[in-house]
N, CA, C and O atoms as a GROMACS GRO file, in nm:
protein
  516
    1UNK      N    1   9.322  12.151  10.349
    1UNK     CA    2   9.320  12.060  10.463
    1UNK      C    3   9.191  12.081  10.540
    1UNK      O    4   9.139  12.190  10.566
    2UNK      N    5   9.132  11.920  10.582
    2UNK     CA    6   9.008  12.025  10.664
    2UNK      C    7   9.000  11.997  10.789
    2UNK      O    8   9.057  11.898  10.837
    3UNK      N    9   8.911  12.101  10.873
    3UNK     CA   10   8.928  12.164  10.978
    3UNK      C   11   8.826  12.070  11.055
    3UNK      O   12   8.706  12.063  11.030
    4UNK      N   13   8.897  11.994  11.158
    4UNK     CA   14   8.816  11.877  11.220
    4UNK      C   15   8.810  11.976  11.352
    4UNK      O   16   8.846  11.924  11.457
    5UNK      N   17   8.789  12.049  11.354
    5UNK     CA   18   8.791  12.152  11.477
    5UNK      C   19   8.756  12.070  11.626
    5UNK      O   20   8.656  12.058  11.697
    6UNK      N   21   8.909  12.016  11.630
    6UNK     CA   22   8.905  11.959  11.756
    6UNK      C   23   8.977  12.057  11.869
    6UNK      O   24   9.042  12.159  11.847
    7UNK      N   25   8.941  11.988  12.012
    7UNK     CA   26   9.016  12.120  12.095
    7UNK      C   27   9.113  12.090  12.102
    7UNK      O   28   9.142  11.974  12.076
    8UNK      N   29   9.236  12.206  12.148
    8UNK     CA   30   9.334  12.135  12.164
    8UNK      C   31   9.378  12.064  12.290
    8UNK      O   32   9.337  12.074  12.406
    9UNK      N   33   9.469  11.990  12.237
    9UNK     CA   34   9.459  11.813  12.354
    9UNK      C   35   9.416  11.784  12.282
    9UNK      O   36   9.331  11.866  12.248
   10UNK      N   37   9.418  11.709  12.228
   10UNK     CA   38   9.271  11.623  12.172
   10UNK      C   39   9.407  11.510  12.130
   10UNK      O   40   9.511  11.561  12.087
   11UNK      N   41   9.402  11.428  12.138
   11UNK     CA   42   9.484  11.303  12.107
   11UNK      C   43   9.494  11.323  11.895
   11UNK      O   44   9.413  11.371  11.816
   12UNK      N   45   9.619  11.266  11.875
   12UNK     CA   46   9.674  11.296  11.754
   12UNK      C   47   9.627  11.207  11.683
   12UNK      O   48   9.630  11.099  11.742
   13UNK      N   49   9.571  11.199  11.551
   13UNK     CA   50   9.423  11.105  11.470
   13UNK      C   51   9.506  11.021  11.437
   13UNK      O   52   9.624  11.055  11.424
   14UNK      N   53   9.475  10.919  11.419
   14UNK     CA   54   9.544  10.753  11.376
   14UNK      C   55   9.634  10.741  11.410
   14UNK      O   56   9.714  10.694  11.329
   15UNK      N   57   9.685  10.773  11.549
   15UNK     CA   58   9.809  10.722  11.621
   15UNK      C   59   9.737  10.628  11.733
   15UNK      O   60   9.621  10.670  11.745
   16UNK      N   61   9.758  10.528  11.811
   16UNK     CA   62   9.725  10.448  11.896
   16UNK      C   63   9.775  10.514  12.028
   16UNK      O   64   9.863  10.599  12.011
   17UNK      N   65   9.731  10.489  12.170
   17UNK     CA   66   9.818  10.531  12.272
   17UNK      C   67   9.916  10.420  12.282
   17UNK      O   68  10.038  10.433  12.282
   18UNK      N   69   9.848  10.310  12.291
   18UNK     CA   70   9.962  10.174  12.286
   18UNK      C   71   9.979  10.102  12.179
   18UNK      O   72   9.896  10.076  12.092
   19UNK      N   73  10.118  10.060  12.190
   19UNK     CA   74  10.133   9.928  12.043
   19UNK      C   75  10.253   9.882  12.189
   19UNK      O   76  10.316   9.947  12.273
   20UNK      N   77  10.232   9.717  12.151
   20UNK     CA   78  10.323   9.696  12.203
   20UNK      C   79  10.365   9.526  12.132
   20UNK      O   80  10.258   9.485  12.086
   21UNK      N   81  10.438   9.454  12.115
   21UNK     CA   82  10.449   9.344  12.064
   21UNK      C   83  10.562   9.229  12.190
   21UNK      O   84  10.616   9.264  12.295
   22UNK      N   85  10.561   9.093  12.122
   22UNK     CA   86  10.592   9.027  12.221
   22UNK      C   87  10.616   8.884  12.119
   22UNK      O   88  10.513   8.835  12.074
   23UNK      N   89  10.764   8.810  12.079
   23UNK     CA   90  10.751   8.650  12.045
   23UNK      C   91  10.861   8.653  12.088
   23UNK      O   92  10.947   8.731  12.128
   24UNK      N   93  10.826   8.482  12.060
   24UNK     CA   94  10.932   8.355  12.164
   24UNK      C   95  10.940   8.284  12.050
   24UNK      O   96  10.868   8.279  11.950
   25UNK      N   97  11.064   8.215  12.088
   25UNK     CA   98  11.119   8.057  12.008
   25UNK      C   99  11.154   8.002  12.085
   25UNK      O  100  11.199   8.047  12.191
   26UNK      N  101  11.139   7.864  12.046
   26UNK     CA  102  11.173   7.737  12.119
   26UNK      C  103  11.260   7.631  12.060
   26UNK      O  104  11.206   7.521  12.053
   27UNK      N  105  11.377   7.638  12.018
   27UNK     CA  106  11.465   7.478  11.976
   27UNK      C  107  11.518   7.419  12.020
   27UNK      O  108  11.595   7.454  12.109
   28UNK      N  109  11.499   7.271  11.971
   28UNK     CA  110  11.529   7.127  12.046
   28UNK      C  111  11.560   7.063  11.962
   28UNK      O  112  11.500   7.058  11.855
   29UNK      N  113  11.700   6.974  12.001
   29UNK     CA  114  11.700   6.840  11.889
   29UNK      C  115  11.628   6.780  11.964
   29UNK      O  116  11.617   6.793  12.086
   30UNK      N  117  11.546   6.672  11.855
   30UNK     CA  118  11.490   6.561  11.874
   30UNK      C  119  11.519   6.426  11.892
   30UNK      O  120  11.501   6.333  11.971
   31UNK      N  121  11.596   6.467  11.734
   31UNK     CA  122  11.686   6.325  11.754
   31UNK      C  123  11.803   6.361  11.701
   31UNK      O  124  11.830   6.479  11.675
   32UNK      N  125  11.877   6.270  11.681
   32UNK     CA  126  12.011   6.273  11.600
   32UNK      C  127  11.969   6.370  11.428
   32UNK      O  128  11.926   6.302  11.335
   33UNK      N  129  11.982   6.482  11.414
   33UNK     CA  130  11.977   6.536  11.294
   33UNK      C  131  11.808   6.567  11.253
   33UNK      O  132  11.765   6.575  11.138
   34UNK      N  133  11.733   6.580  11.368
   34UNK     CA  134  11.641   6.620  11.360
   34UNK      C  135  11.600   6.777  11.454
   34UNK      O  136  11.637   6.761  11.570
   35UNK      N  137  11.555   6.873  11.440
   35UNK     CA  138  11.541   6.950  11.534
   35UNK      C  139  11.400   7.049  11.542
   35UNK      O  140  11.373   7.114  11.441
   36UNK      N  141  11.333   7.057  11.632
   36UNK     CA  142  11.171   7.094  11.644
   36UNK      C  143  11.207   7.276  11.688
   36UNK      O  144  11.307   7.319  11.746
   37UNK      N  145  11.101   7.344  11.642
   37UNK     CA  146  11.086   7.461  11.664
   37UNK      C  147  10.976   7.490  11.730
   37UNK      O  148  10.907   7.395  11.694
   38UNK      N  149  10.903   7.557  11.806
   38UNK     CA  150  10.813   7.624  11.863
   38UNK      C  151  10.815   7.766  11.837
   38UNK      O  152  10.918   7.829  11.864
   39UNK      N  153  10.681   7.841  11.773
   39UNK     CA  154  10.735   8.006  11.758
   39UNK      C  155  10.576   8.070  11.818
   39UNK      O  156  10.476   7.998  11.801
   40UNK      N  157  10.567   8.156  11.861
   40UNK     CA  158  10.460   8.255  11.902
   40UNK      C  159  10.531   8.381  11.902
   40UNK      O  160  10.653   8.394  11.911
   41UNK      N  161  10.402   8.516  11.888
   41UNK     CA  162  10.434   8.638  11.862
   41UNK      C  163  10.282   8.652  11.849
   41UNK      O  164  10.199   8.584  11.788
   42UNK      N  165  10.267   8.800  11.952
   42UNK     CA  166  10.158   8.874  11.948
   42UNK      C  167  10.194   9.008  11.940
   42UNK      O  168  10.304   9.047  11.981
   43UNK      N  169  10.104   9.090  11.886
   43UNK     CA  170  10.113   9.225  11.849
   43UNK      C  171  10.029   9.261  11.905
   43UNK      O  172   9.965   9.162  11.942
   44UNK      N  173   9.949   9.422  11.964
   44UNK     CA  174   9.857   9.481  12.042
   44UNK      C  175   9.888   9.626  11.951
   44UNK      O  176   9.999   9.680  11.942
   45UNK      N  177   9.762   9.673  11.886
   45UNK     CA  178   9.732   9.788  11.879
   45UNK      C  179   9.676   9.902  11.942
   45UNK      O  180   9.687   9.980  11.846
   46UNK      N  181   9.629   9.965  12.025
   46UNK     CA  182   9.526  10.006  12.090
   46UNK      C  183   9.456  10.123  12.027
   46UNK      O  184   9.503  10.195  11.939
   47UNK      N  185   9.350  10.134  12.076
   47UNK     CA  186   9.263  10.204  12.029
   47UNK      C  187   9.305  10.366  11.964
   47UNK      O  188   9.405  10.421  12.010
   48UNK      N  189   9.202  10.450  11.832
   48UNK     CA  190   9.268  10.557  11.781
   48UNK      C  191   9.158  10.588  11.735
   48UNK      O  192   9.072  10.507  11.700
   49UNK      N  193   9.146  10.754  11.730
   49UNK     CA  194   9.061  10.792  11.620
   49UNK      C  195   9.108  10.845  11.510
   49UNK      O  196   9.205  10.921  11.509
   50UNK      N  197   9.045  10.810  11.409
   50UNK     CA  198   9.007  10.846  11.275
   50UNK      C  199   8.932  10.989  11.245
   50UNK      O  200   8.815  11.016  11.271
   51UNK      N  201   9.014  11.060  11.193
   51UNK     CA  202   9.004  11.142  11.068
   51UNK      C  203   8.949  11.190  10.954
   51UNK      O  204   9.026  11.164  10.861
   52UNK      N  205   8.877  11.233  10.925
   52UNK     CA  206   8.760  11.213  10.819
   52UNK      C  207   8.775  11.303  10.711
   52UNK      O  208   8.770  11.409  10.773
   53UNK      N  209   8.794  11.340  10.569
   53UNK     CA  210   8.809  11.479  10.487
   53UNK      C  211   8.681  11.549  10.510
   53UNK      O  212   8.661  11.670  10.503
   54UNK      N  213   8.569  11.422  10.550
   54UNK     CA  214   8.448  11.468  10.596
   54UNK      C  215   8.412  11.597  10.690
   54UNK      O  216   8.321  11.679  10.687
   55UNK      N  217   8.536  11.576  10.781
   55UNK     CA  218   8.489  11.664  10.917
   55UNK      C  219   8.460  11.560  11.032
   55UNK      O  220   8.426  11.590  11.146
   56UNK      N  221   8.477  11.458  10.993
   56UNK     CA  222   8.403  11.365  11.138
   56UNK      C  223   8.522  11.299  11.207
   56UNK      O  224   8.619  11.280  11.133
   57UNK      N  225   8.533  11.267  11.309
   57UNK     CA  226   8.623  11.208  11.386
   57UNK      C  227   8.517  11.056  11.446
   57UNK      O  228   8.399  11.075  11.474
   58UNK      N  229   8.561  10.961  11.454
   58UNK     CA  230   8.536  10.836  11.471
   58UNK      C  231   8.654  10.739  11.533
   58UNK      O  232   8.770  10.731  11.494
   59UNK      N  233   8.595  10.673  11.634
   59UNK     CA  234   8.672  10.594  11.705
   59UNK      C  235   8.723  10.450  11.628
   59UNK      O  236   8.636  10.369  11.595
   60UNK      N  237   8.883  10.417  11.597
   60UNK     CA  238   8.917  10.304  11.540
   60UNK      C  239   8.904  10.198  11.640
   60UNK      O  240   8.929  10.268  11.738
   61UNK      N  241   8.883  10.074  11.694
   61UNK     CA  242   8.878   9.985  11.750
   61UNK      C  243   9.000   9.900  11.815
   61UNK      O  244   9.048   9.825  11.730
   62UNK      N  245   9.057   9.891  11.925
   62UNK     CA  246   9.197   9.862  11.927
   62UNK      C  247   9.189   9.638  11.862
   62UNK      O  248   9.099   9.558  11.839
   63UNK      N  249   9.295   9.636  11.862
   63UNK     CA  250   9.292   9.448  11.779
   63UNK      C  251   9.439   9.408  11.834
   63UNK      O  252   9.536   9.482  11.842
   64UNK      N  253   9.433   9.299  11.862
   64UNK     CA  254   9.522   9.207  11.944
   64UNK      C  255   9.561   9.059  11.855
   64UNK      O  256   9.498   8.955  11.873
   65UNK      N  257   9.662   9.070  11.769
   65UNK     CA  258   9.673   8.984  11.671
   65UNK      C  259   9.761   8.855  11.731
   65UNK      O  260   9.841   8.922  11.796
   66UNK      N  261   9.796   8.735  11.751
   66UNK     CA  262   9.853   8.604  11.761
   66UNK      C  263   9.856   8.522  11.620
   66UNK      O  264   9.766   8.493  11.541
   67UNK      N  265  10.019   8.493  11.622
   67UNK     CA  266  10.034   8.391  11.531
   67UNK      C  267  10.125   8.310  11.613
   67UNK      O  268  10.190   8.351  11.709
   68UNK      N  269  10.122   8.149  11.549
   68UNK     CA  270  10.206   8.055  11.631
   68UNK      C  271  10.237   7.951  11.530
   68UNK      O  272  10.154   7.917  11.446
   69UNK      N  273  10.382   7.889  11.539
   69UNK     CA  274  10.405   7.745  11.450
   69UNK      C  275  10.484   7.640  11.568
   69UNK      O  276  10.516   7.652  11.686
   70UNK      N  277  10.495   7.530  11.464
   70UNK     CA  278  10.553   7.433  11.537
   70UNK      C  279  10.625   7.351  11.393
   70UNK      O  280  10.562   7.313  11.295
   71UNK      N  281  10.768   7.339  11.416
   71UNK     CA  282  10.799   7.229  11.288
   71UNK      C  283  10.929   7.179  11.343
   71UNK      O  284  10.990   7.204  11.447
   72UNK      N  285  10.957   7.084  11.217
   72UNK     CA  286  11.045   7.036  11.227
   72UNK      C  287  11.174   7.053  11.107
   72UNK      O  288  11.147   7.083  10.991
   73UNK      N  289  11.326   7.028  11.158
   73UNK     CA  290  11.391   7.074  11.069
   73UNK      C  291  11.529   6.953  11.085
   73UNK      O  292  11.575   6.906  11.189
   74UNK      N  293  11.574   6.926  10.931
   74UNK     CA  294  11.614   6.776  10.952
   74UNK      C  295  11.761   6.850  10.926
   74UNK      O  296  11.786   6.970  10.920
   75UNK      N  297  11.839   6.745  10.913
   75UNK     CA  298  12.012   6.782  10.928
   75UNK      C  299  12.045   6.841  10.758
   75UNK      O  300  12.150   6.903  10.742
   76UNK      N  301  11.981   6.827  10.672
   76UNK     CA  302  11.999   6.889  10.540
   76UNK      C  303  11.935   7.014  10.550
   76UNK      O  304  11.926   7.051  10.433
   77UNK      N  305  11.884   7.101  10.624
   77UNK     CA  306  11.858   7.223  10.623
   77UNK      C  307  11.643   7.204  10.565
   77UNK      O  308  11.553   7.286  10.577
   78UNK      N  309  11.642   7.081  10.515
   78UNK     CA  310  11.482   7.094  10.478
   78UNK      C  311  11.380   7.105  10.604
   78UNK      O  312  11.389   7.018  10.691
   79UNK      N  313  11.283   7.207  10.615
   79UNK     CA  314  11.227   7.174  10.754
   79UNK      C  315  11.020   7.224  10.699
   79UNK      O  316  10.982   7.301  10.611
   80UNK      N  317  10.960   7.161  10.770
   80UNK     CA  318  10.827   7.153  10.777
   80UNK      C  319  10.794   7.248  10.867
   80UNK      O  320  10.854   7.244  10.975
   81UNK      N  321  10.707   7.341  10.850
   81UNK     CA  322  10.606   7.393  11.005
   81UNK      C  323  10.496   7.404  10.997
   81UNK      O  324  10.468   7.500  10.924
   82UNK      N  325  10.403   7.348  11.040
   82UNK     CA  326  10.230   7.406  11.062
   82UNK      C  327  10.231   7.538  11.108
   82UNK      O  328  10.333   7.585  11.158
   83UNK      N  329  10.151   7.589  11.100
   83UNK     CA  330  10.155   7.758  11.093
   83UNK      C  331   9.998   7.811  11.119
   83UNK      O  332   9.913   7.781  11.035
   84UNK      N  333   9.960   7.887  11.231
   84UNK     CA  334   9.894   7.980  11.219
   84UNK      C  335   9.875   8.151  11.208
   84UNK      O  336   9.930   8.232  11.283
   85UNK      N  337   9.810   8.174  11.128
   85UNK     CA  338   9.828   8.336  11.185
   85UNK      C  339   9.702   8.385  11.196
   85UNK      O  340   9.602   8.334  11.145
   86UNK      N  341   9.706   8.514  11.279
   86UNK     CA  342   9.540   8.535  11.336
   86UNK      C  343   9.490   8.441  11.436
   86UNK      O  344   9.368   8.440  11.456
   87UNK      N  345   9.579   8.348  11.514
   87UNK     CA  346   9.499   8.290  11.616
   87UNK      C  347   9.339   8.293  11.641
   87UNK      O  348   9.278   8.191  11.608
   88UNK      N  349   9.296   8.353  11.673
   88UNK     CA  350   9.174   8.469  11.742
   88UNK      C  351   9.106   8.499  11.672
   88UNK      O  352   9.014   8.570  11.711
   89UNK      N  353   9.114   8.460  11.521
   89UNK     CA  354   9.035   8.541  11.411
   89UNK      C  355   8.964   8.679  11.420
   89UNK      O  356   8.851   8.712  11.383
   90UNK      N  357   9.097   8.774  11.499
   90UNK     CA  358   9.116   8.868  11.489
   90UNK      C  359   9.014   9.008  11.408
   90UNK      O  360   9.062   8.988  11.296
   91UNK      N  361   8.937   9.103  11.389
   91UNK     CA  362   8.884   9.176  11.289
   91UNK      C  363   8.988   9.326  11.299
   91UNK      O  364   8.935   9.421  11.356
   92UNK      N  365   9.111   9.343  11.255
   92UNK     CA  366   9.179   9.446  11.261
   92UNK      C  367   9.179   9.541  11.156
   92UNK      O  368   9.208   9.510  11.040
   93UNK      N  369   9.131   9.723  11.213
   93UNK     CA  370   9.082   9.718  11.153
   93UNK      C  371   9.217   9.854  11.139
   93UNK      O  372   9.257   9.924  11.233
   94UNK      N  373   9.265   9.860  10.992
   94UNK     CA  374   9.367   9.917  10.939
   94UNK      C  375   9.358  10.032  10.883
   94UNK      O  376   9.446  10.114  10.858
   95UNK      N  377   9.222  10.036  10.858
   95UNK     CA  378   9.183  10.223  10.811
   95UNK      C  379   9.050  10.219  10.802
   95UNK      O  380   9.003  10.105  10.812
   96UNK      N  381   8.989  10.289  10.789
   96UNK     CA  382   8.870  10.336  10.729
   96UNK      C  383   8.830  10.510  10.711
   96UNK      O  384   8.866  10.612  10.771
   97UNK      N  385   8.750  10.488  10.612
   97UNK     CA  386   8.724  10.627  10.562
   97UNK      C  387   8.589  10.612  10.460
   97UNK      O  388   8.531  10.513  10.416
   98UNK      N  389   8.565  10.774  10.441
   98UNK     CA  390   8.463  10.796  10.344
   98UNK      C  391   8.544  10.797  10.215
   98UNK      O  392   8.653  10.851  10.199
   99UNK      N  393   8.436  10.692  10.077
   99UNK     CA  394   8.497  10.713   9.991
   99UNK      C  395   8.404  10.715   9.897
   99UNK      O  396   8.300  10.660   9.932
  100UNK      N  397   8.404  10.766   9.776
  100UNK     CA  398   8.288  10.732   9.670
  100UNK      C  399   8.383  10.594   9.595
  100UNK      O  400   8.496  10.546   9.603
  101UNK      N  401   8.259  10.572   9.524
  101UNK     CA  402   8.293  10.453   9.389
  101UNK      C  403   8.365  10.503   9.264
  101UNK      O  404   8.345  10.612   9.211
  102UNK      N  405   8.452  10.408   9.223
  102UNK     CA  406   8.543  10.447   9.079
  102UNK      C  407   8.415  10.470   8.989
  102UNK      O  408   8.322  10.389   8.991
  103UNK      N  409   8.413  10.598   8.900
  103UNK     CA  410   8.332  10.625   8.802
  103UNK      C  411   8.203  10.683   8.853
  103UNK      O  412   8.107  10.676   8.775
  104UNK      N  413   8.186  10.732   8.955
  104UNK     CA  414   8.033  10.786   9.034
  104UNK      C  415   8.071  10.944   9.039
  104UNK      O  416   8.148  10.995   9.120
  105UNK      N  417   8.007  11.003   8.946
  105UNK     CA  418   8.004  11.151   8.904
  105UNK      C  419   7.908  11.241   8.982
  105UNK      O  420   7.867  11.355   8.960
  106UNK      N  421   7.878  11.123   9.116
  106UNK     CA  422   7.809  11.234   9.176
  106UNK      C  423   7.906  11.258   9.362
  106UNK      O  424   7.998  11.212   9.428
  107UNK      N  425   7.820  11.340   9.364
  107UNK     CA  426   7.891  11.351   9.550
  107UNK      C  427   7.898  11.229   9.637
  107UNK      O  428   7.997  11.234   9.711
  108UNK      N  429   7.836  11.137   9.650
  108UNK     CA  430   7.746  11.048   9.692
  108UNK      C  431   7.886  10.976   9.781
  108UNK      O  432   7.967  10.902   9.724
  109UNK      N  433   7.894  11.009   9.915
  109UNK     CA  434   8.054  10.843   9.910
  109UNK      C  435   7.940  10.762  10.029
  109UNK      O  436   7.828  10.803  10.060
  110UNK      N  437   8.013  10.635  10.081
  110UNK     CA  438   7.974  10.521  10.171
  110UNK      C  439   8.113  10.522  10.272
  110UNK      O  440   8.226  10.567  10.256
  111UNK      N  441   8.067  10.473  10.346
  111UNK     CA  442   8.180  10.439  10.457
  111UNK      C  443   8.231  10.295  10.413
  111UNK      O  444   8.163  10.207  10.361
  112UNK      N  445   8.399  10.290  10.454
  112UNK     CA  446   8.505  10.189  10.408
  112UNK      C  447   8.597  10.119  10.528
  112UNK      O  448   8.674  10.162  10.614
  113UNK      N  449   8.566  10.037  10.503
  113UNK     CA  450   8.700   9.981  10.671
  113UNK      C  451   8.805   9.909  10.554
  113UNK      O  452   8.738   9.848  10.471
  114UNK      N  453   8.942   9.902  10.531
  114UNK     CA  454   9.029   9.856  10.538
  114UNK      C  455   9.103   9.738  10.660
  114UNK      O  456   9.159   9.772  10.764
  115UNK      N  457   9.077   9.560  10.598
  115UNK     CA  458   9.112   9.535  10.763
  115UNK      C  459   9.163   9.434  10.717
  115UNK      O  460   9.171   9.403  10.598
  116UNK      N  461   9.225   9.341  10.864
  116UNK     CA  462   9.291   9.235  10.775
  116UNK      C  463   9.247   9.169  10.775
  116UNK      O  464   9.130   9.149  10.809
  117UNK      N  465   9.385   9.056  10.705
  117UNK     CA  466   9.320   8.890  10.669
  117UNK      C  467   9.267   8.803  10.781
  117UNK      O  468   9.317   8.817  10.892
  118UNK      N  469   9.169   8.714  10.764
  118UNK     CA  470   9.121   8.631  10.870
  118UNK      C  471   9.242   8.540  10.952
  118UNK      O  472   9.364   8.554  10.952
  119UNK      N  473   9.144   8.432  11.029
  119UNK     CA  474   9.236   8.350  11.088
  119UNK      C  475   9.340   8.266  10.944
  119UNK      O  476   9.274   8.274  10.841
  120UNK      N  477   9.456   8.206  10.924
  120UNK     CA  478   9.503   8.161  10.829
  120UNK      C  479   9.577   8.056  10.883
  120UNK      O  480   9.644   8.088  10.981
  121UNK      N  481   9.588   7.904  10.836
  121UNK     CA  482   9.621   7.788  10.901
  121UNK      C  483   9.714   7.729  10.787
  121UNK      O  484   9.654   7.688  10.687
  122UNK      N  485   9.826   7.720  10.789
  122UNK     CA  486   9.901   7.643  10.674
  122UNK      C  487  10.028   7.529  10.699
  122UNK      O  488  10.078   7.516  10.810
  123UNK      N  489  10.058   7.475  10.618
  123UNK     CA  490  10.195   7.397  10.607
  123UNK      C  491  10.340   7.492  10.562
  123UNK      O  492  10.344   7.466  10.442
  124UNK      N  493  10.408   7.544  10.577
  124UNK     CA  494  10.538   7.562  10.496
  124UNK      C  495  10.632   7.492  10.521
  124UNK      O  496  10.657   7.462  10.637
  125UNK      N  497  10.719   7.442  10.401
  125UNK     CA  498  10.784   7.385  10.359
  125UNK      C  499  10.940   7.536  10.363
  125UNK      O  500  10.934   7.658  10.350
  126UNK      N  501  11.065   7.433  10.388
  126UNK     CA  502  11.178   7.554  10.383
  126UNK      C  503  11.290   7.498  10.344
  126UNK      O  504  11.293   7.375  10.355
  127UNK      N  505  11.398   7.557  10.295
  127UNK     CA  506  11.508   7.502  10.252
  127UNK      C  507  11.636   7.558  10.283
  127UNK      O  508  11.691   7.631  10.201
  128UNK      N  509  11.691   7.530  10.398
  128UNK     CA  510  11.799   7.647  10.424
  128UNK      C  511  11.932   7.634  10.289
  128UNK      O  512  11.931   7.523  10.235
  129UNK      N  513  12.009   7.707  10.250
  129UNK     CA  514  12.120   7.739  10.143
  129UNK      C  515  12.219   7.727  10.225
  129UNK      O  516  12.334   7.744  10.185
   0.00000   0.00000   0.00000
């Protein structure tokens, strides 16, 4: 294990001080056998440091994610929603570390962020049973 010789106190490596999350729904008939949804939900990570096998400690970046839909859902259970996720086009960043390349026989590594997917905008289609 290696020895990031931090003092002690020192805040616990890739834990956040805050996470906190937060969604809503909204349903309405529309009409006779029609019924609309509204959905939002945000997540909050806050800031952490990172860990290194290196020896290095590095600050993770805190990220504040939003997704939101809106659809509709008819009296047979089939329903439509437009859909975003990542509002904010978000850069969250989920790990990073030193790593070398598959097949590199030497010492040599580069630095790596692990992060997520961009903003993402879609249709789904649903079928309740």
């Amino acid at each position: 294990m290696p020895n990031l010789l931090l003092p002690v106190g020192s805040r616990v490596l890739d834990v956040p001080r805050w996470l906190w999350n937060v969604r809503g729904e909204y349903e309405t008939a529309l009409t006779e056998g029609l019924t609309g949804t509204l959905f939002a939900a945000a997540r909050h990570v806050g800031g952490s440091n990172s860990g290194f096998g290196e020896g290095e400690v590095l600050p993770r970046p805190p990220y504040t994610l939003v997704d939101a839909s809106a659809g509709v859902t008819m009296r047979g259970g089939l329903g439509v929603d437009l859909f975003v996720t990542n509002l904010f086009d978000a850069v969250p960043v989920f790990g990073q570390e030193f790593t070398t390349s598959p097949g590199n026989t030497t010492a040599t590594s580069y630095f790596s962020y692990l992060v997520g997917p961009p903003r993402t905008i879609g249709i789904r289609l649903t079928k309740a049973l």
